[in-house]
Each structure stands twice: as C-alpha cells, then as structure tokens.
C-alpha atoms as one frame of an Amber mdcrd trajectory, in Angstrom:
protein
   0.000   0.000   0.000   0.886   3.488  -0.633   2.993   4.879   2.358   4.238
   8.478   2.669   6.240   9.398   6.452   7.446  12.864   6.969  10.328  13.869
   9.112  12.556  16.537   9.469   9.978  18.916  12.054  11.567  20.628  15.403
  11.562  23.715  17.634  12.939  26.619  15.998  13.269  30.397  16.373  12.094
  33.031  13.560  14.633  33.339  10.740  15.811  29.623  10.914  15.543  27.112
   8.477  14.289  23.631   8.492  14.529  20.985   6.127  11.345  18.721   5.720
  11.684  15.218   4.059   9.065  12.728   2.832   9.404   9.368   1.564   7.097
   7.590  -0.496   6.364   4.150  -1.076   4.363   1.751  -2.912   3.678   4.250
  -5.984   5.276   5.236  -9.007   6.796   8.149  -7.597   7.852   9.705 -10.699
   4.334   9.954 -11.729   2.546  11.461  -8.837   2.389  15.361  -7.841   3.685
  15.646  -4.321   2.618  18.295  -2.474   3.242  19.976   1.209   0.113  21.364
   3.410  -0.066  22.289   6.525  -2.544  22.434   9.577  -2.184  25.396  12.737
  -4.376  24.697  15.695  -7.649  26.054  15.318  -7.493  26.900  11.530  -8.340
  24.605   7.972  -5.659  22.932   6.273  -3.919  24.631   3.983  -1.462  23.986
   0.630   2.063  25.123   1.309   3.721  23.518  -2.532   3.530  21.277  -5.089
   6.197  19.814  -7.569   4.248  18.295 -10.606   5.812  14.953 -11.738   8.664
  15.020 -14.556   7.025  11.251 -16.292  10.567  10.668 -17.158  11.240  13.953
 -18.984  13.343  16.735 -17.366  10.227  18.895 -17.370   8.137  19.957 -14.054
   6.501  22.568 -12.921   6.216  24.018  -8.608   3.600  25.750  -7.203   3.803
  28.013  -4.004   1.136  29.404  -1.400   1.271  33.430  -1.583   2.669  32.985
   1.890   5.767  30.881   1.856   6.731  31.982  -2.029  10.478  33.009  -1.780
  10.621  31.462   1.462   9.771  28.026   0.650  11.211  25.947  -1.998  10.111
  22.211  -2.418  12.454  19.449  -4.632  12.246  15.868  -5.391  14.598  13.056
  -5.967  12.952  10.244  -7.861  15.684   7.887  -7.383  15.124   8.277  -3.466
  11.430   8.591  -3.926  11.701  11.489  -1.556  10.185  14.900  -1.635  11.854
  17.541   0.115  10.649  21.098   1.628  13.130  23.636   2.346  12.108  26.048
   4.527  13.777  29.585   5.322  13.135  32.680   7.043  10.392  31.072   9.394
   8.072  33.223  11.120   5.856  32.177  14.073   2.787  31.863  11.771   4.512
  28.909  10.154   4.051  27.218  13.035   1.918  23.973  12.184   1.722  20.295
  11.370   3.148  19.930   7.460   1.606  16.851   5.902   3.309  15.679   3.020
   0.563  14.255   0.069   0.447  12.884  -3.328  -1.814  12.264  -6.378  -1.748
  11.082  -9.342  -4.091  13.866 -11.643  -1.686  16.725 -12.508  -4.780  19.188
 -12.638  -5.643  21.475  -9.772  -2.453  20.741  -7.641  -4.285  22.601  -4.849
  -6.506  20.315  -4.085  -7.651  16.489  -4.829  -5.146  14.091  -3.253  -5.219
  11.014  -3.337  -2.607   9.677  -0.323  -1.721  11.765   3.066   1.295  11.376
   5.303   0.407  11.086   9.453   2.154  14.949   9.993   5.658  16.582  11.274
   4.960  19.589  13.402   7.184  22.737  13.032   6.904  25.147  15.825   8.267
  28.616  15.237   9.404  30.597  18.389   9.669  34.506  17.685
C-alpha cells in the first residue's frame, strides 16, 4: 500500500531554516504530484507547494502558497522517492503540522489528493 512518512519537524526560532523530508512508497513516484500542506491549531488545512511529476522527462513545474513563495522551496529526488521542503526565514505563523501528500491527476495541484502522510509539526518561536 501506498505509504508516505514525513520527518525533518523541530523547535525553531524566527529566521531559521528547516529541512522537511518525505518518503514515499508503494507508488510510481515519478508519476505522482507531491505536495506539502499544513494544519495550525484552530485553523483549515492549507497547501504550502507542489512539484508536478517530470514522467521521465526533465520537465516539471512548482507551485507556491502566496505565503511561503520566496521562502519556501520544495524538490524531489525520484531515485530516493523522496520529496523535500526547504524552509527559510520562518516566522511564528509557520508554526503547524506539514503533511506531506500525493496524487496522481496533474490538474488542480491545490486540491484532490489522493494519499496523506500522518504529519511533522514545526513550531516557530519569535
């Protein structure tokens, strides 16, 4: 079955960085849009990024939320299966549980997936 585990969430200040890593398993990664979202207390889930698969080509697209663009920059290694979010500059309203996801329909990369990870929180001290 398809697995996806997040790591890579801690205790930082504002202006740190943090790494976020998700592998994937039992999918063809290299097919499937991966995406980050994330959940603060009291508030909806929300998309963070997206990378849009490559299918074998070198081509691919990302997608950011208006909030992290410039901040926020999400990668993937298909030979590791393993989607990656880099984040910089945090700010206390980061501060959340990031859920890697993935589906398989390239459309709408906002919405629509398919397969959730169980979470990583990030807090963000200012």
């Amino acid at each position: 079955q398809v697995q996806l585990v997040e790591s890579g969430g801690g205790l930082v200040q504002a202006g740190d960085s943090l790494r976020l890593s998700c592998a994937a398993s039992g999918l063809t990664f290299s097919m499937y849009v991966m995406g980050w979202f994330r959940q603060a207390p009291g508030k909806e889930r929300e998309f963070v990024a997206a990378f849009t698969p490559s299918g074998g080509t070198t081509y691919y697209s990302t997608y950011y939320a208006n909030s992290v663009e410039g901040r926020f920059a999400i990668s993937r290694d298909n030979a590791k299966n393993t989607v990656y979010l880099q984040m910089n500059s945090l700010k206390p309203e980061d501060t959340a549980v990031y859920y890697c996801a993935a589906k398989n329909t390239p459309a709408k990369v906002t919405l629509g997936y398919d397969y959730w990870g169980q979470g990583t929180q990030v807090t963000v001290s200012s």
